[in-house]
LOVEXSE-867328 format. One record per residue (C-alpha): residue number from 1; residue in three letters; x, y, z. Coordinates in steps of 0.001 Angstrom, whole numbers. Each point is the difference from the previous one (the first is absolute). Layout:
BEGIN
NUM  ALA  X  Y  Z
...
REM end
This chain:
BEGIN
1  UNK  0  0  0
2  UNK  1204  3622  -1030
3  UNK  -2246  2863  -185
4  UNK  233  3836  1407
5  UNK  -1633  -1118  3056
6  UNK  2484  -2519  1196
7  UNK  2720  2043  -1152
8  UNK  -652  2811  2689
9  UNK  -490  -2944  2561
10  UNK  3024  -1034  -954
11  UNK  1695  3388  33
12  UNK  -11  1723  -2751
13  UNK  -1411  3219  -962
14  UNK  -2171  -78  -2498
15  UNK  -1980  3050  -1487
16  UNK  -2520  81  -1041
17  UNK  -1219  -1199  3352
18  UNK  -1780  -3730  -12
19  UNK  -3590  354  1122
20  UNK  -2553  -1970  1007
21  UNK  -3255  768  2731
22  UNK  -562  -1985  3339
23  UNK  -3997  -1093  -912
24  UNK  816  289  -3536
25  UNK  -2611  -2803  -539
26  UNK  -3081  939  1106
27  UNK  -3509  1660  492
28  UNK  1130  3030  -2697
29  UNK  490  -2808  -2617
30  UNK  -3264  -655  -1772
31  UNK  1660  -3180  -944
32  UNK  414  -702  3399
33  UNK  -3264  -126  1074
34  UNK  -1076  -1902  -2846
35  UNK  2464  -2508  1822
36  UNK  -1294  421  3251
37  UNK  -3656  -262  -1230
38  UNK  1296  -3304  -1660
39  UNK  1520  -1137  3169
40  UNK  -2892  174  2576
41  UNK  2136  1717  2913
42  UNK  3353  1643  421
43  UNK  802  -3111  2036
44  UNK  -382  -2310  -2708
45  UNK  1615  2228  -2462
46  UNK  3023  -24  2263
47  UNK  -392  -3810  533
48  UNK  -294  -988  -3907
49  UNK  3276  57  -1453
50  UNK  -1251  538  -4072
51  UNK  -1876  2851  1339
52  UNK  2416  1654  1931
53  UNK  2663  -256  -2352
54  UNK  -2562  1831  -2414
55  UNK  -463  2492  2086
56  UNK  3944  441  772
57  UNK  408  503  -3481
58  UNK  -2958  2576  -1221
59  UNK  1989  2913  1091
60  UNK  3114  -1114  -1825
61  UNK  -2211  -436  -3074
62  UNK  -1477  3178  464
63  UNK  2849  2364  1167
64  UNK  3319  -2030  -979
65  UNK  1196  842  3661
66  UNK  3564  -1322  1084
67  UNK  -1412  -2614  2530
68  UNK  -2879  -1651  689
69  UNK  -957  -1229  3348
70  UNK  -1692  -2925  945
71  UNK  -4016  210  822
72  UNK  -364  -1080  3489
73  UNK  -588  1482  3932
74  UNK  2523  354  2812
75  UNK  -2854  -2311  1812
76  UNK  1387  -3076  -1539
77  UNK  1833  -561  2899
78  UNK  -2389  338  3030
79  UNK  -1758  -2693  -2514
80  UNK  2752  -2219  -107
81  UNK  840  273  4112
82  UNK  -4107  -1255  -297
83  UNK  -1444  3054  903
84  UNK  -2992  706  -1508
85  UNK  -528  3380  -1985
86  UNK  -3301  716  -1944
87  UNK  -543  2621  -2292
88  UNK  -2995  2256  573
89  UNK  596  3651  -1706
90  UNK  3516  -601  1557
91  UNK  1778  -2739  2169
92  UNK  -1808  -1168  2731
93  UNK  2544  -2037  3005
94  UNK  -1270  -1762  3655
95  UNK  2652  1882  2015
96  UNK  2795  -2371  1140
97  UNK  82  205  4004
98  UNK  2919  -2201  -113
99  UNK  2517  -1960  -2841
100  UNK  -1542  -3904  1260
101  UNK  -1599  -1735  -3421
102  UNK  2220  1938  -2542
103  UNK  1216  -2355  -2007
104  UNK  3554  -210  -502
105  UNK  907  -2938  -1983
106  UNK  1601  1472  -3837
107  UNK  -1403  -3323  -1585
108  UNK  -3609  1658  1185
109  UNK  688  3513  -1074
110  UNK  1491  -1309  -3021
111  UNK  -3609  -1703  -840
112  UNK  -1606  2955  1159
113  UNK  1932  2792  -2508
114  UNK  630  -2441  -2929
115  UNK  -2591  1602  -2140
116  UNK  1964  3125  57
117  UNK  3110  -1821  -1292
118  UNK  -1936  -1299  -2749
119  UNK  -781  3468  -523
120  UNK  3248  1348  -538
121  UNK  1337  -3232  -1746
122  UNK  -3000  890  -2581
123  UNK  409  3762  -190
124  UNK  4289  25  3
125  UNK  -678  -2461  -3172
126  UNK  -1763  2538  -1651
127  UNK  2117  3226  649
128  UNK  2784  751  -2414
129  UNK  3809  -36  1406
130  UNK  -24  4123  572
131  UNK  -3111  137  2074
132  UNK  802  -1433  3574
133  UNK  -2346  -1510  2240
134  UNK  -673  1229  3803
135  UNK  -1321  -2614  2909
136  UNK  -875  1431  3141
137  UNK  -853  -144  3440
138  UNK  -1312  1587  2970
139  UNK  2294  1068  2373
140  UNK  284  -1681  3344
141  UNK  -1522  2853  2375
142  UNK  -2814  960  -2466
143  UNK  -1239  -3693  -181
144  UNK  46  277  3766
145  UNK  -2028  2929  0
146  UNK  -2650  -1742  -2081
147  UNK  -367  -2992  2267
148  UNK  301  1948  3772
149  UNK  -2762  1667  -1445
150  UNK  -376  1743  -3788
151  UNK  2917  2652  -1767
152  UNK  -894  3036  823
153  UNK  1295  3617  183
154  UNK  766  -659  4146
155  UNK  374  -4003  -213
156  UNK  -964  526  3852
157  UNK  -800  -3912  614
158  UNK  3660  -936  -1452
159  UNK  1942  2908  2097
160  UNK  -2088  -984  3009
161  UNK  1354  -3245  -492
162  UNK  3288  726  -783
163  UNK  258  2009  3763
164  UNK  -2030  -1980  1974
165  UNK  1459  -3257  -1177
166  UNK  3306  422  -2164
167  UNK  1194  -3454  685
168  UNK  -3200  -1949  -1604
169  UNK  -697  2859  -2561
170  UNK  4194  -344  -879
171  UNK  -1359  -3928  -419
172  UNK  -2581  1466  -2764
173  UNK  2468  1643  -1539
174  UNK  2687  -2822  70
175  UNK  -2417  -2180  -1396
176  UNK  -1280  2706  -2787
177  UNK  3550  787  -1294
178  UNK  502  -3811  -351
179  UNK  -2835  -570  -2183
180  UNK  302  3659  -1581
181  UNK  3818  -1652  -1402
182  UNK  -1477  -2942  -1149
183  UNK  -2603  1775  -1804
184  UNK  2602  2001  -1747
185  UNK  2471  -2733  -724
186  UNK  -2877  -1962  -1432
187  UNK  -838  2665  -2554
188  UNK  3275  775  -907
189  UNK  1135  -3719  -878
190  UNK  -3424  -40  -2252
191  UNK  1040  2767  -1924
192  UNK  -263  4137  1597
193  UNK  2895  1134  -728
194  UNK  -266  2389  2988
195  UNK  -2128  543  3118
196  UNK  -1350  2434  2194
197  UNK  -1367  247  3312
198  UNK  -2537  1797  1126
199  UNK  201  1678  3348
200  UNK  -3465  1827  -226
201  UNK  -537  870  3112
202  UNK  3484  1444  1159
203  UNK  -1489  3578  1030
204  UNK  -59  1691  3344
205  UNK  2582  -2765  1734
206  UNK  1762  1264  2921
207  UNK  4314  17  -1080
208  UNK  447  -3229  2481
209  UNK  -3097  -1678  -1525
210  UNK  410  469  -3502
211  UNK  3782  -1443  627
212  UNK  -1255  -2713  1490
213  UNK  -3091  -1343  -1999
214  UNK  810  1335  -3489
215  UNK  3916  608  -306
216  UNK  725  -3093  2089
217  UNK  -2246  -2478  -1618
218  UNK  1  1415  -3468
219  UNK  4273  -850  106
220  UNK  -1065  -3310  1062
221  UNK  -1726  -808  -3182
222  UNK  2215  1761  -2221
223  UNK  2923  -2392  2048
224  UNK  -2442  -3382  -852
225  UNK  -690  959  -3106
226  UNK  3951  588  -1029
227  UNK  819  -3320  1997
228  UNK  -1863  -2004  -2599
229  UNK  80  2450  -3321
230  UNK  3312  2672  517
231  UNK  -829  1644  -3038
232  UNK  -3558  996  846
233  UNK  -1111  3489  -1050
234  UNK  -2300  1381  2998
235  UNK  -1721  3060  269
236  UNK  -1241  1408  3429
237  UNK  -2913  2397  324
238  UNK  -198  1002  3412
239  UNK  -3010  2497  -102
240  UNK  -637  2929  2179
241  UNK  3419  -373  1335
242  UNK  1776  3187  1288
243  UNK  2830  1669  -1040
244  UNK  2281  -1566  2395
245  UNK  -1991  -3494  -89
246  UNK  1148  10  -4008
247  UNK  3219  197  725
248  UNK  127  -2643  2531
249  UNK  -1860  -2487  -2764
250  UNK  2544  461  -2245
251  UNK  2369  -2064  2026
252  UNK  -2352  -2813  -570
253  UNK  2216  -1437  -2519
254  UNK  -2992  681  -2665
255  UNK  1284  1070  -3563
256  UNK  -2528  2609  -393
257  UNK  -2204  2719  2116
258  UNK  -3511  326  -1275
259  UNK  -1118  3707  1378
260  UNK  -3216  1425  472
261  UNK  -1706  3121  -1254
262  UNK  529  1704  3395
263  UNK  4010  -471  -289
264  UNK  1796  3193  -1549
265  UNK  2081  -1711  -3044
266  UNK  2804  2792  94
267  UNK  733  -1339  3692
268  UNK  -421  -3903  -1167
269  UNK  2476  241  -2772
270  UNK  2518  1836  2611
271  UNK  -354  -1667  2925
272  UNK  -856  -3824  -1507
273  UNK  882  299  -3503
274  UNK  3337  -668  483
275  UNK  255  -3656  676
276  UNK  -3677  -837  -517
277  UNK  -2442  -144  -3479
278  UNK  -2843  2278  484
279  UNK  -3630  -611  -1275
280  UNK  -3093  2495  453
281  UNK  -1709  2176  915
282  UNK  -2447  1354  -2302
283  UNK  -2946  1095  1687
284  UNK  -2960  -2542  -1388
285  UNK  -2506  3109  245
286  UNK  2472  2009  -2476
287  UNK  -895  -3001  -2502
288  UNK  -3429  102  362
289  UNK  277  4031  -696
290  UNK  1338  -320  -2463
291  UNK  1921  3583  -2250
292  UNK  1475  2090  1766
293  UNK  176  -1642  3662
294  UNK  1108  -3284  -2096
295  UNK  2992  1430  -2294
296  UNK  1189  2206  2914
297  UNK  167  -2770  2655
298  UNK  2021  -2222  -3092
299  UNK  2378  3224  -659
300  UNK  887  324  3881
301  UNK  749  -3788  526
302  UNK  1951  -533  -3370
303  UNK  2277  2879  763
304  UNK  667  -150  3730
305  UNK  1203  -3840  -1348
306  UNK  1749  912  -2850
307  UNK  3204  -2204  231
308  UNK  -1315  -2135  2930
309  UNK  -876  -4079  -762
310  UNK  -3760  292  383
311  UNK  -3205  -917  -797
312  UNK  -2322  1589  -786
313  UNK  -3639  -536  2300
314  UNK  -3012  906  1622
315  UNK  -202  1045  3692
316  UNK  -2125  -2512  569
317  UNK  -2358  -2246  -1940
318  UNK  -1948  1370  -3391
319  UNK  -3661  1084  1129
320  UNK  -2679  -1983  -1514
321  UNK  -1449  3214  -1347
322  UNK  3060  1192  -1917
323  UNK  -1190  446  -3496
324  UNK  2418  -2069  -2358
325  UNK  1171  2953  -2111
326  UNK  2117  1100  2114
327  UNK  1702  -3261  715
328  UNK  590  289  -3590
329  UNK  1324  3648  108
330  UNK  2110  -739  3412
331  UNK  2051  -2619  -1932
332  UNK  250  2625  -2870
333  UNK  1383  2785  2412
334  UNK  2088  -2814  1874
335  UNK  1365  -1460  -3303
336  UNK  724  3359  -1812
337  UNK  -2448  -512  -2553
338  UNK  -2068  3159  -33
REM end
């Protein structure tokens, strides 16, 4: 595999900038729901491996971005620990009062997540050798928010936890980041090319917490996951995460910092830049503006990383509203094409 995308991974700069959008295949996609229509449920479009490989793909078709990522949820894991999650206008999870009954045997989360690997065996088959392919995973403290109690802006039932309890909530979280390395290891041995985690939830952490339920545990998984694969390409998105708490993730061992819109870019590519590949930090609401908000927001990123390995991103995931014209004309500006 080659391809502009693994290229900055790998360390070189490469203008102009790959792109491609976390929730690139989605709601905005009429093709998409056509899929989804087709499917039943999001859970059994994530769970059939033809038709999430179709949907991994209908953005590439569409908008000849540099990667595509695979079509799944960062709540295949709480599924394959045996933890029931149902899927009512948004994820619905019993609250975990303690880690008895997860299930911790790889053969069983192997059953449990083989349709994704299907998935990406199907949709890597079908991508050409310059597009790369992205697996993914939740990271360990955001999947802990979910089952202490539902991710949220204050992820109060998980930080209650976490003080009231540190030794069996540090179990949770011992017993996350081993399946969370799995998960990636798996995808990446069926064909992603490169993965990312997703630490959703990573706002409004005090310093000794965020160090010790996202720094800590996200190095743990980038250590499993270079035990078994030492080339792996991973990508970290710690969201919400201060100033300070950025430059504490870098030393996560990840290849790559994914930043949100909040994050001042001038600051990122001086104080991270330096030994780390950025990726962001669009704001998703500039997209669905569209003009002048939307070639502006392009125009600051592009030349505050001038020079700088990067990728080019969204802040956060594309809104389901975002009309698909200016996807189109974001990858123009991006690209240099008009």
């Amino acid at each position: 595999m080659s391809g502009p995308f693994l290229e900055v991974l790998g360390g070189k700069k490469i203008e102009p900038s790959p792109l491609w959008l976390m929730r690139q295949a989605g709601r905005y996609l009429p093709e998409y729901r056509e899929t989804r229509i087709k499917a039943g449920s999001f859970w059994n479009l994530c769970l059939t491996p033809e038709l999430a490989a179709e949907v991994t793909l209908q953005p590439i078709h569409r908008f000849g971005f540099d990667a595509a990522i695979i079509f799944s949820d960062i709540l295949v894991v709480p599924v394959a620990l045996g933890h029931a999650v149902v899927f009512e206008e948004g994820p619905k999870l019993q609250p975990l009062q303690s880690t008895d009954g997860l299930e911790r045997s790889e053969k069983q989360w192997s059953v449990r997540l083989a349709p994704l690997y299907e998935a990406i065996r199907l949709a890597r088959a079908k991508l050409d050798g310059d597009t790369a392919l992205l697996g993914f995973a939740g990271a360990p403290w955001t999947l802990a928010t979910y089952l202490a109690g539902g991710g949220n802006d204050n992820q109060i039932a998980a930080k209650l936890w976490a003080y009231r309890d540190p030794k069996g909530f540090g179990l949770l979280i011992d017993i996350l980041c081993d399946c969370v390395a799995y998960h990636l290891i798996r995808q990446l041995k069926a064909g992603a090319d490169a993965v990312q985690l997703f630490d959703s939830w990573a706002l409004g952490l005090a310093p000794s917490q965020f160090e010790r339920w996202v720094v800590i545990p996200t190095a743990k998984v980038v250590t499993k996951v270079r035990a078994a694969l030492p080339g792996a390409h991973i990508i970290g998105f710690p969201r919400g995460a201060s100033l300070a708490g950025l430059q504490r993730y870098r030393t996560t061992g990840i290849d790559a910092i994914s930043l949100d819109t909040a994050v001042p870019i001038d600051w990122a590519v001086r104080e991270l830049g330096t030994n780390t590949v950025l990726q962001g930090n669009l704001d998703p609401l500039a997209l669905v503006a569209g003009g002048t908000a939307l070639r502006e927001g392009v125009e600051t990123i592009l030349k505050a990383t001038r020079g700088q390995r990067f990728v080019f991103n969204l802040g956060h995931g594309i809104l389901p509203d975002t009309p698909v014209e200016h996807v189109s004309e974001l990858v123009r500006l991006v690209r240099g094409d008009g």
